[in-house]
N, C-alpha and C positions, 0 to 999 in steps of 0.2 A: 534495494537501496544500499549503497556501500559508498565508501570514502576513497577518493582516489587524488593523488599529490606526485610531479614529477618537475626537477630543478634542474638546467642546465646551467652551467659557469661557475655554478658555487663552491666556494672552499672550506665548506661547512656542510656538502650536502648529505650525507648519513644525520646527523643532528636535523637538518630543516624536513628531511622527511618523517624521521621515530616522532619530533614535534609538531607537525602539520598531522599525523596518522591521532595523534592521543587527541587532537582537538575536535577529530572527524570521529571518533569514536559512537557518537549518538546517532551517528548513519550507520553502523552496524559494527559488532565485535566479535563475532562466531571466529574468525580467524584474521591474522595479518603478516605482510610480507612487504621487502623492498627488493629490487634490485639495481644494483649498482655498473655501472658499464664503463669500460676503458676500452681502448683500442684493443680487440683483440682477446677481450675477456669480457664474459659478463660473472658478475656475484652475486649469491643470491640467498634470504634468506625467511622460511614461512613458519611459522607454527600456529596451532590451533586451540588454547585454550580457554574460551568462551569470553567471559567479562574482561579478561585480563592478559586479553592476548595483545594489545601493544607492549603492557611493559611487558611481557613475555619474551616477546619479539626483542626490544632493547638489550635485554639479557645476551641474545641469542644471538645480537650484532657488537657484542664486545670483540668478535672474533673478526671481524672485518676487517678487511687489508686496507691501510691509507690512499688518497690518493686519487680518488674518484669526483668526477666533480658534476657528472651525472648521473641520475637516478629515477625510481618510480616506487612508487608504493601504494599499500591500497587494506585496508580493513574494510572487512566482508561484512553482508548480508545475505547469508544463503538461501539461495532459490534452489537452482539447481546443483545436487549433491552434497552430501553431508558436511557440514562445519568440523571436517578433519584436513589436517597438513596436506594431504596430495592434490584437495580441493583449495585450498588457498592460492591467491593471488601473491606478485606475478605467476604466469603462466610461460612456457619457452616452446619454442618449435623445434622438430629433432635433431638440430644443428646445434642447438641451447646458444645462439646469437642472438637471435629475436626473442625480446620479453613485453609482454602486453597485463595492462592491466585492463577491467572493464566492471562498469556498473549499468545494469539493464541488464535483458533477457535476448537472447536471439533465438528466432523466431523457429528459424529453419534448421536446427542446430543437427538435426539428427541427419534430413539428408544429404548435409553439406558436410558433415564425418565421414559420414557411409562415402564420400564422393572420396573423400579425402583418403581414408583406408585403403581402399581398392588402388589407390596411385602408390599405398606404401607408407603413410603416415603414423606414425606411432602416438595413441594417446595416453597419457597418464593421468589422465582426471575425468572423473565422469561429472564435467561443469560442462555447458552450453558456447563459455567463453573463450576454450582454450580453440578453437575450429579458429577464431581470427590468429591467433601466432600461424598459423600452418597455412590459411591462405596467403596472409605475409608473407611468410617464407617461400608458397609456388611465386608469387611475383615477383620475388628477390631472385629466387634463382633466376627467374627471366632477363635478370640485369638493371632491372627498374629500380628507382633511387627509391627509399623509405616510404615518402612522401607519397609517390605514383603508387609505390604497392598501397599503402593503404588507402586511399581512393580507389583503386579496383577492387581489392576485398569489398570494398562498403556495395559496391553493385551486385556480391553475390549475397549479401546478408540480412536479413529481414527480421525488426525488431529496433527494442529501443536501446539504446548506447552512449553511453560520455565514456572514451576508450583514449588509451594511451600507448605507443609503442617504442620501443626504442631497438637498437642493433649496433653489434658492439664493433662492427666493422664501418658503423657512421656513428661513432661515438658522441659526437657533441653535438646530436639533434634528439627532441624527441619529437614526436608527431602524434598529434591527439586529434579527436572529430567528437560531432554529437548528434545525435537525433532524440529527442525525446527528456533525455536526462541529460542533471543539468552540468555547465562547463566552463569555468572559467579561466582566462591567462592574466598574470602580473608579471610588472617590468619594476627590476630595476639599474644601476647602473652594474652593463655585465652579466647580469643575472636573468634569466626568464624563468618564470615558474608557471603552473599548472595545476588547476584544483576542481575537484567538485565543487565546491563552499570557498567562499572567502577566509572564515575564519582561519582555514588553513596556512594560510598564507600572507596575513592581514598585514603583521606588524614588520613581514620582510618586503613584498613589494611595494611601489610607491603610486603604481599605476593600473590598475583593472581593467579590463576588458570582456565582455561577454559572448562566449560563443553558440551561435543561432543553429537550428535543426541544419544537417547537412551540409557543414561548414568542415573545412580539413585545416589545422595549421601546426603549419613547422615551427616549432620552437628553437632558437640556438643562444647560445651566449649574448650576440648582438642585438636581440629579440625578435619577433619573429613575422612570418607573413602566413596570410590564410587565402585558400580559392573552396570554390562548392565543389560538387560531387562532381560537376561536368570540366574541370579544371580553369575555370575563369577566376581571377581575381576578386576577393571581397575586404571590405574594410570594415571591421568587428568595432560594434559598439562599447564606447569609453563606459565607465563607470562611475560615478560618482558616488564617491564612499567616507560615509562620515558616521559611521559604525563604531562604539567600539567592541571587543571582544565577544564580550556576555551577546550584545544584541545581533552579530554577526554572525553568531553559532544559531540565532534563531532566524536566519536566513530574512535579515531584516524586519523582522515581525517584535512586536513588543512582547509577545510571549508564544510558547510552544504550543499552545492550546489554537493562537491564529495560526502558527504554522501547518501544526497537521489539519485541520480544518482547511486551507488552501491545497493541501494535497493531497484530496479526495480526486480528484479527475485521474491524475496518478496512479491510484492506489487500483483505483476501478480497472486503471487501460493494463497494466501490469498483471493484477489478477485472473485476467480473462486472456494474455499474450501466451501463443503456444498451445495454444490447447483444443484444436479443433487438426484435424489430418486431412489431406488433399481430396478423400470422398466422404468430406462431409461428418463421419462420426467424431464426436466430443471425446478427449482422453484427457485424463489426469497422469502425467509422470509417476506421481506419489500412490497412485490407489492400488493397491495391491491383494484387491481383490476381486473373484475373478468377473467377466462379463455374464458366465451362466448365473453365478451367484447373485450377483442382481436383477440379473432379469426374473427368478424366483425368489425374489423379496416380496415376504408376505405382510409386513408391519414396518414401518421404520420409528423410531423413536429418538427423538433429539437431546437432546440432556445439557444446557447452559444455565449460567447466570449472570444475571444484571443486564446490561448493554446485549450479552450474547444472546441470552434469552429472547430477547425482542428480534433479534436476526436469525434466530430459532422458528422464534412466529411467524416470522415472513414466509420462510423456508415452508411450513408447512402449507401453504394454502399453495403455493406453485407446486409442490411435490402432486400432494393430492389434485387437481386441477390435470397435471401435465401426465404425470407417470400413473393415477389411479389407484392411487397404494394410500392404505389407511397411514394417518402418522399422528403420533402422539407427542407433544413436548410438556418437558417436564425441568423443573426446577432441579440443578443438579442436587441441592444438599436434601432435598424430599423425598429423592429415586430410591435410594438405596432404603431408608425407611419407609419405606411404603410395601415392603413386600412385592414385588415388580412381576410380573409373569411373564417368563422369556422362553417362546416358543422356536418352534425351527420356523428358520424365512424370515427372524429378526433382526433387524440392524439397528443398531447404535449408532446414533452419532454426538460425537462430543464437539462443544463449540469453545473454544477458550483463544482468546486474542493472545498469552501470554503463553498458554498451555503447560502453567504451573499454578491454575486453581486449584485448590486441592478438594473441593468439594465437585468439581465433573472429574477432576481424576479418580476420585473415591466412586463414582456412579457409573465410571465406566470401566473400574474393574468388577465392582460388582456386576455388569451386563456380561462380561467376559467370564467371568465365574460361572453364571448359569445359562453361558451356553452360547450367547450375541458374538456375532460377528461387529467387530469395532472399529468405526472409522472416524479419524480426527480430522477436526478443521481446523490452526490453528498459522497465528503469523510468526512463531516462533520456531525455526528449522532445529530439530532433535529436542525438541521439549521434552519434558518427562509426558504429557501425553500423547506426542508424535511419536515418542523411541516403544510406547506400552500398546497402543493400536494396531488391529492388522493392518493397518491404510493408514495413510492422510494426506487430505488434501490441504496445500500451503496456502493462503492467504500472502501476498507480496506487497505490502502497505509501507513496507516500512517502518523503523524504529516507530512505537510511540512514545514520547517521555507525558507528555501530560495524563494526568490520573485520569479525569474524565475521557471515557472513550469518543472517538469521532471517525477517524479514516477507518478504524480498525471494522466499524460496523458495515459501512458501505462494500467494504472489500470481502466480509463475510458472504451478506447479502450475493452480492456479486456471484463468489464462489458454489454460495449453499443451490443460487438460481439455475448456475450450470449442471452443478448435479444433478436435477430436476432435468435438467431438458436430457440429460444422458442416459437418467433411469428412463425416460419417456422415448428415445433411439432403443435402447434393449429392448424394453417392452410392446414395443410397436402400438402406443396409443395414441401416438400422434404422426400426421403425415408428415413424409423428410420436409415439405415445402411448408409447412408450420414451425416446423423446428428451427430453418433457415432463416427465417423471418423471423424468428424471436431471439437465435444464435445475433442474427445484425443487431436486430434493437439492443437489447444489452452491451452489443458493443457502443455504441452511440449514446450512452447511458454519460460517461464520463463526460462529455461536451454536453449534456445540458445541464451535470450536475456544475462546471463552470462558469454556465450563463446565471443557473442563482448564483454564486460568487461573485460576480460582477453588479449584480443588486443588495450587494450588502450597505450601501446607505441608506435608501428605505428600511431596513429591518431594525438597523441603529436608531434613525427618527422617532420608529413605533414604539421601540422600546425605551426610548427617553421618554415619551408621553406615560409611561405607565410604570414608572421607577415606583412611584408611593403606593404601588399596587402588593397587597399580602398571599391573597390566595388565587389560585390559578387550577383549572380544571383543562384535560385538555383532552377532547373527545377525537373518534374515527371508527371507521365502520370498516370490515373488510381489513386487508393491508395496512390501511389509516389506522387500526388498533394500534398494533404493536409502533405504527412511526407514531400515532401520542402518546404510547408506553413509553418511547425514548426519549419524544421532545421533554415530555415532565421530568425525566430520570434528571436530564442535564439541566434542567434549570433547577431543580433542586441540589442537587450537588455542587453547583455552581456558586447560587444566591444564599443556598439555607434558609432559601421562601417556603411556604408549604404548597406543591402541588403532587397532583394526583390524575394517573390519565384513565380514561374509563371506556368502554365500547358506548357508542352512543344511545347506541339502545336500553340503554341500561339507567341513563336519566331518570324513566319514571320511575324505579325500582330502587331509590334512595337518594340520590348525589343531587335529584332536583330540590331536596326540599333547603340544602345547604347557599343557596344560589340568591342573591340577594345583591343591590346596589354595593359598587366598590370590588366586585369578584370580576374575574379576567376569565372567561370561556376561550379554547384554542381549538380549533376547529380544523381536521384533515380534510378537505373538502374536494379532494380531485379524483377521483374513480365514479365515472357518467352512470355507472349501475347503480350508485349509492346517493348517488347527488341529490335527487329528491328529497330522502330521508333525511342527509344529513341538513339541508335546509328547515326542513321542519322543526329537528332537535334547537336548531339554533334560532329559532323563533320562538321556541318555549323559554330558551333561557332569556333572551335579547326582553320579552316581556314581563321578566321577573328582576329586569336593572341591568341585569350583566354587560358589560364589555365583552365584544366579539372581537377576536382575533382570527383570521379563517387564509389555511392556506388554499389556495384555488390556480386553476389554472390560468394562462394568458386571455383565453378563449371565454372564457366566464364571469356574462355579463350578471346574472339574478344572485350574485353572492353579493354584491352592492348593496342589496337590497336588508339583509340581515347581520352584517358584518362591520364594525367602524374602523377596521383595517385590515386591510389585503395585503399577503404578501404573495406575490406571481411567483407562478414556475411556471417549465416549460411543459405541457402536456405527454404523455408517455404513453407505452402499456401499462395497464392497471398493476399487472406484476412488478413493475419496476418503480413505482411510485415511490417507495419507500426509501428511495437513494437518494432520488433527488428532492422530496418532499423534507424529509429531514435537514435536510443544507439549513433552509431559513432557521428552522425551530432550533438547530444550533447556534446560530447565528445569534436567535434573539434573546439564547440563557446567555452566549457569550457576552450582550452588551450589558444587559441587568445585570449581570456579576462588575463588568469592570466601572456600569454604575454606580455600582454600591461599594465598589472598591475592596471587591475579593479578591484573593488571591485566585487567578481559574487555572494555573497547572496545581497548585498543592490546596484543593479542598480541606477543608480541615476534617478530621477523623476518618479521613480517607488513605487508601494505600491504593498503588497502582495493583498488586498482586494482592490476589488473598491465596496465602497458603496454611491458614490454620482452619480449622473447622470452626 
């Protein structure tokens, strides 16, 4: 997820990009960079200073020569290669004529270098993005106008993209495409401009336009025209925009918390992009440790808190399930005090969305201390527990700004899932034709976690009938644990209601006797192995008063029966359940909260980071 902005005609263009770049800042800040392009020159400049690398950058563009009236720029989110200056955006081809910017992953990136090398190609970044400057450039050489090159590039490159290019020998074009992430163009008199977001460019253009998967268009001073991938003509949809700033930065959403919550399908397809080789084995870029060393993994132990923890839990029951390996999770601030026993064949893994908790960084030094080999999962590139791990695997979800977690858990989930199926490829406990067929299902994960997205008015409805509701229980067996560990997390954090999520089994062993007319019961109810049971649970409560709330599948008629609201998903693997079962129980802290008129990005006594003990 990164920010990307390019103006052609402007006589203010250095200023509309360092100000379109500080606005886009919330799509990523590891690094940023513009270039600038005249006839015959391009200028260019990057640096990398984490939070503060726009105005960084501003700094670093006093030195800028006047006189340019086109440009690109772009503030990172690093996926691929570290959040230092030779990774930053633009990128140049070895002519340094051609500068591209790019937000997304491509896919094929390694043997579309290797192709590139072997002709002579020179890289200077180990990002996935720079392979499109240099396909650019074979095309250019070929005599093909900006335009054509980059529509041929796009047929050798697999992945998802909102990219921009320019060449300082067709100085007052720039030429942008997209697939997957997102793209938009503003006109105004003279001027054509080019954004990720809106907000980038709100209060200069007068006119929006939206550009669709596999759309190319030339941008020039007079504005511009767009064809598909096959070079036929297209006409990009207007926009209507009556935004202003603040709610435009939240990509039309009335707050960040709906934001990231819509871009879970995202978060999932991104996580999972790249990561499988042409015969089939699963690889992680980031893990750097080695394939013996896992396949003689004797123990593995997870070490999270809060939201992580719960995508911790998940992770355990696919690990053990798929790779056969005992696994233990553990609360990170309890690891370290507990006296831990870290044998050889132990692995660690640390889960942190931010990967500056300091309570899993404390527990996975301590694994390192006595011996664990340590692997981070984390969405933050060069965290303090990505740079301290022998490994990590990134998570690619995207900025979160809201406190409550939501993309960040799916894309764990996602990640922690893969791992499993790769310990289970080492380990040969499962056959490749298993592993293919649950490698697909997960990818197909993001589109049904969309299809709950699209039933978010039912979830609103339900949750308006039950605003004057106080306590809330929220059970699940299997998988369904840890997704009603989270759904309670969030509607307590959200409402400042009091709930509490339980394994269902566990009802008669205390939480039944709490259960009384006016209490709200939440019910995981979609895993066919568990479905009996969990039926039953909910007829003990259902005939002690309670209110049933019960997630269930499309396909499932007998939850009618014990439930006074259904909220449908779409059926899955039982492993997967937790992505997209989760959606609604988001969905329905979100509406309780902005019933009640809470703030749901800034919970009170809440912080996005915990870095004190």
């Amino acid at each position: 997820m990164c920010g990307i902005i390019g103006v052609v005609g402007s006589s203010d263009t250095l200023e509309t990009l360092l100000e379109g770049l500080q606005r886009l800042e919330y799509r990523g800040y590891d690094s940023a960079g513009v270039a600038l392009v005249r006839q015959g020159e391009t200028w260019r400049a990057r640096v990398a200073t984490g939070t503060e690398s726009v105005a960084a950058l501003r700094i670093e563009c006093k030195n800028a020569p006047g006189e340019f009236h086109s440009g690109i720029g772009h503030t990172r989110w690093a996926t691929h290669g570290a959040p230092e200056a030779m990774n930053a955006h633009p990128h140049v081809d070895c002519s340094g004529n051609v500068a591209i910017i790019h937000n997304g992953i491509i896919e094929n990136h390694g043997e579309i270098q290797e192709q590139l090398e072997s002709r002579g190609h020179i890289f200077t970044s180990v990002t996935d993005s720079e392979v499109l400057a240099h396909l650019i450039e074979e095309f250019r050489d070929q005599g093909l106008e900006l335009v054509e090159a980059v529509r041929q590039s796009l047929h050798t490159v697999r992945g998802a993209f909102a990219l921009a290019a320019m060449d300082c020998t067709e100085p007052d074009v720039i030429v942008a495409a997209r697939r997957i992430s997102p793209l938009v163009v503003g006109t105004a008199p003279g001027v054509t401009y080019l954004a990720s977001d809106v907000p980038a460019i709100l209060d200069r253009a007068t006119a929006f336009y939206a550009v669709n998967d596999d759309e190319i268009v030339r941008l020039g001073p007079e504005g511009f025209r767009a064809i598909d991938l096959e070079g036929s003509p297209v006409r990009l949809r207007q926009l209507q925009i009556d935004w202003d700033l603040e709610t435009a930065e939240k990509g039309g959403n009335d707050d960040f918390m709906s934001k990231e919550i819509n871009e879970q399908p995202e978060a999932i397809h991104a996580t999972l992009l790249d990561r499988r080789r042409r015969d089939g084995s699963i690889i992680f870029d980031e893990l750097r440790v080695s394939d013996e060393e896992l396949r003689n993994v004797k123990r593995v132990v997870l070490v999270a808190a809060g939201t992580s923890h719960h995508a911790a839990l998940v992770a355990k029951y696919a690990i053990e399930r798929w790779a056969r390996v005992s696994v233990e999770v553990d609360i990170s601030s309890e690891y370290r005090y507990r006296d831990p026993i870290v044998e050889i064949g132990t692995l660690v893994i640390g889960v942190s969305q931010s990967g500056e908790t300091i309570d899993t960084i404390q527990a996975a030094r301590e694994a390192q201390r006595r011996g664990a080999r340590v692997v981070a999962v984390s969405n933050i590139v060069d965290s303090s527990l990505a740079r301290e791990a022998d490994a990590v695997i990134y998570t690619r979800a995207g900025l979160e700004v809201s406190v409550a977690s939501t993309k960040a858990f799916v894309a764990q989930v996602a990640a922690l899932e893969l791992l499993a199926l790769r310990l289970a490829q080492l380990r040969t406990t499962m056959p490749p034709e298993d592993i293919d067929a649950l490698f697909l299902g997960l990818n197909a994960v993001s589109a049904q976690v969309a299809t709950c997205l699209e039933r978010r008015e039912h979830v609103r409805d339900v949750a308006k009938q039950l605003l004057g509701s106080h306590d809330f229980f929220f059970l699940g067996r299997h998988v369904g644990f840890p997704t009603a560990m989270e759904g309670a997390l969030k509607l307590k954090e959200l409402t400042y209601l009091h709930a509490e999520g339980y394994p269902a089994g566990e009802l008669k062993h205390g939480p039944l006797a709490l259960i009384e007319p006016g209490v709200v019961v939440v019910a995981v109810a979609t895993d066919p192995a568990m479905h009996e049971k969990i039926l039953s649970n909910l007829a003990e409560v259902k005939a002690r008063g309670a209110s049933v709330v019960a997630v269930a599948t499309d396909d499932d008629e007998a939850i009618e029966a014990v439930a006074d609201f259904v909220l449908r998903v779409p059926a899955t693997e039982p492993m997967f359940t937790p992505m997209v079962d989760v959606v609604p129980l988001q969905l329905f802290a979100y509406y309780m909260a902005t019933g009640l008129n809470r703030n749901v990005d800034r919970p009170r006594n809440l912080a996005k980071t915990v870095t004190v003990e």
